[in-house]
BAMIZA-447577 format. One record per residue (C-alpha): residue number from 1; residue in three letters; x, y, z. Coordinates in steps of 0.05 Angstrom, whole numbers, plus 32768, in hexadecimal, padded with zeros to 4 digits. Layout:
BEGIN
nr rest u v w
NUM ALA X Y Z $
...
***
This chain:
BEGIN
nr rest u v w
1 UNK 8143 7FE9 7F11 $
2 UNK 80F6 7FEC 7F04 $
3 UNK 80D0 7FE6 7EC2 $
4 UNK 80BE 802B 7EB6 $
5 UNK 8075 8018 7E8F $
6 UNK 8063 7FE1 7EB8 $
7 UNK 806C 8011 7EFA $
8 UNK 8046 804C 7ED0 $
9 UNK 8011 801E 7EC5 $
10 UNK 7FFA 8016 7F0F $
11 UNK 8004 805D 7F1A $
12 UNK 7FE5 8072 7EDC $
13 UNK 7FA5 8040 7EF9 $
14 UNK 7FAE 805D 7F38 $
15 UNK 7FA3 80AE 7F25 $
16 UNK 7F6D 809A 7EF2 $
17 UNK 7F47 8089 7F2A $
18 UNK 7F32 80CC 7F4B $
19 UNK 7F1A 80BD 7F99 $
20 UNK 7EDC 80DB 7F90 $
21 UNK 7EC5 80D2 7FCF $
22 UNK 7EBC 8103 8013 $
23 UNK 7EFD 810F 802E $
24 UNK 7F0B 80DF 8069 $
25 UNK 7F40 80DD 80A8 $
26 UNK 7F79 80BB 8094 $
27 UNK 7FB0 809E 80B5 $
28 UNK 7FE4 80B0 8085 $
29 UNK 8023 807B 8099 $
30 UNK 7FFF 803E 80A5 $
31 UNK 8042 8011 80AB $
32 UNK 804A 7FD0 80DA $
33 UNK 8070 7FFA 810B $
34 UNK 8035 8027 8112 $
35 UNK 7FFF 7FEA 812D $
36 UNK 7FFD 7FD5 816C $
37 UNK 7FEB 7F8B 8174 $
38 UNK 7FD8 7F63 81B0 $
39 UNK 7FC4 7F1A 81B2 $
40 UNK 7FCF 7F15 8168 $
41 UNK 7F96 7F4C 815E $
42 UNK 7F9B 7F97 8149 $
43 UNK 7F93 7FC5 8189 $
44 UNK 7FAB 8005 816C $
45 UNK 7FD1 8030 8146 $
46 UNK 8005 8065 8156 $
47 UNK 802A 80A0 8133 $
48 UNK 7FFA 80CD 8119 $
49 UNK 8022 8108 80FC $
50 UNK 8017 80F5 80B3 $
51 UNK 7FCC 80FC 80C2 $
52 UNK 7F9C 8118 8090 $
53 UNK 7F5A 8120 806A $
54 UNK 7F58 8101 8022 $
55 UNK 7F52 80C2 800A $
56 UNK 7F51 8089 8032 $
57 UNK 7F72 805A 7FFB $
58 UNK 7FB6 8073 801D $
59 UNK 7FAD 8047 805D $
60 UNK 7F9F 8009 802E $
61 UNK 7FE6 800E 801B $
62 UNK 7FED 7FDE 805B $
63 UNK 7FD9 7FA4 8032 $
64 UNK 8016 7FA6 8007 $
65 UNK 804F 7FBD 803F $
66 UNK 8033 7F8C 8079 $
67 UNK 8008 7F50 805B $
68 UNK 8018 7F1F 8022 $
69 UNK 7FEB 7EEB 8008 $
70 UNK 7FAA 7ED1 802D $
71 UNK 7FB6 7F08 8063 $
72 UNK 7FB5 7F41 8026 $
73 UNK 7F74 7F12 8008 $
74 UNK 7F52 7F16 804C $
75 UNK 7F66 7F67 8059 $
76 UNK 7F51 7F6D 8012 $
77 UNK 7F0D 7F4B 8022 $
78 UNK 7EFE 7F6B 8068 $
79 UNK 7F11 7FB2 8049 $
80 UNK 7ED0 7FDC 802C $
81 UNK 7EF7 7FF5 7FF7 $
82 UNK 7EDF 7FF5 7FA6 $
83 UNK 7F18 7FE8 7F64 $
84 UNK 7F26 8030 7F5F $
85 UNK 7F3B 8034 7FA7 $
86 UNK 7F60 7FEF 7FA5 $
87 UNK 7F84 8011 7F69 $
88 UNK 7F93 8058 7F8B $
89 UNK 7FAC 8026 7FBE $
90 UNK 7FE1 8009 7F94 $
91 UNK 7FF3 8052 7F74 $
92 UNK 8007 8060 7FBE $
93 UNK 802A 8019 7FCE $
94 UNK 805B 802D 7F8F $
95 UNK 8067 8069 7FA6 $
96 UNK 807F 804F 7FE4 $
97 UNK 80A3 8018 7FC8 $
98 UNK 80C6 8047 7F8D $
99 UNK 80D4 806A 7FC2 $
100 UNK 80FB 803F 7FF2 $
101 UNK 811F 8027 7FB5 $
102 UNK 8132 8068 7F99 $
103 UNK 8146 8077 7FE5 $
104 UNK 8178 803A 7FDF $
105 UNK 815A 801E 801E $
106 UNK 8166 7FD1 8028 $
107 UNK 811C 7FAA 802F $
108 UNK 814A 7F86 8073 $
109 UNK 8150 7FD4 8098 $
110 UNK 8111 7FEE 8078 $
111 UNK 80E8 7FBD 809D $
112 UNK 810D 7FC5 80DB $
113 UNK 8106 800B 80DD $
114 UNK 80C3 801C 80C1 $
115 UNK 80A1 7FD6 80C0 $
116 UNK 808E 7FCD 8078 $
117 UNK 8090 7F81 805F $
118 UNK 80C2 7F89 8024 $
119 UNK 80C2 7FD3 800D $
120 UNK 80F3 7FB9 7FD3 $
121 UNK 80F3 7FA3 7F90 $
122 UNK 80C5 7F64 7FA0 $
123 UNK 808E 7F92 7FB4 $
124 UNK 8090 7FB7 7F73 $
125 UNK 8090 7F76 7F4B $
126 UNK 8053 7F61 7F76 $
127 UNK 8029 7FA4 7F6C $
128 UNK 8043 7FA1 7F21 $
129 UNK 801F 7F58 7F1F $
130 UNK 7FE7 7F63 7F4E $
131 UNK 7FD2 7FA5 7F1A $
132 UNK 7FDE 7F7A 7EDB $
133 UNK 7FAF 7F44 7EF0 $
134 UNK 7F81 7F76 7F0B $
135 UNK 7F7E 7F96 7EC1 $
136 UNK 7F74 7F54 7EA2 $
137 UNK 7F34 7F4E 7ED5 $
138 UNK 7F1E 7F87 7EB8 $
***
């Protein structure tokens, strides 16, 4: 269903950047159905029991499973985050993707259930693309 190399490349880019950072509070399961918005505007978040200390490129996987197109751009913009971190980013957007795939989940029930904007076979194609123009940046 996938193309094995092209998904091992943005996982391969994704461990050969080492968070070398202090360990940070993270959220663990940042998925739509875990914000809470009023007026339009972020007020919270909910369902902490993935919680952690690591890496805060985890909770970036947001971008990919919620936003699309100038609202990724802008999240991308307003998030203090450097290329290794965007990358360990997508190495955990895969993952979740791969994963919802392998699971045979439909994207329709998928984003019902755990609020993730197309955890499906468009999401891989877009993380596949986003890495290969990233590389050519490079």
């Amino acid at each position: 269903m996938v193309d094995v190399a092209d998904v091992l490349a943005v996982w391969e880019a994704a461990i050969a950047a080492p968070y070398t950072g202090r360990p940070v509070w993270v959220h663990g399961d940042m998925t739509g159905s875990n914000l809470l918005v009023e007026e339009g505007r972020l007020a919270g978040l909910i369902d902490f029991g993935s919680s952690a200390v690591g890496d805060p490129a985890c909770d970036l996987v947001l971008a990919w499973t919620l936003l699309h197109g100038e609202g990724r751009a802008a999240f991308r913009a307003g998030v203090p985050a450097d290329e290794a971190g965007w990358a360990r980013a997508h190495g955990w957007a895969i993952w979740k993707a791969l994963l919802t795939v392998a699971q045979g989940a439909d994207a329709p029930a998928a984003e019902q259930r755990y609020g993730w904007r197309c955890p499906s076979m468009e999401l891989i194609t877009e993380l596949v693309t986003e890495h290969a123009a990233a590389e050519k940046r490079a």
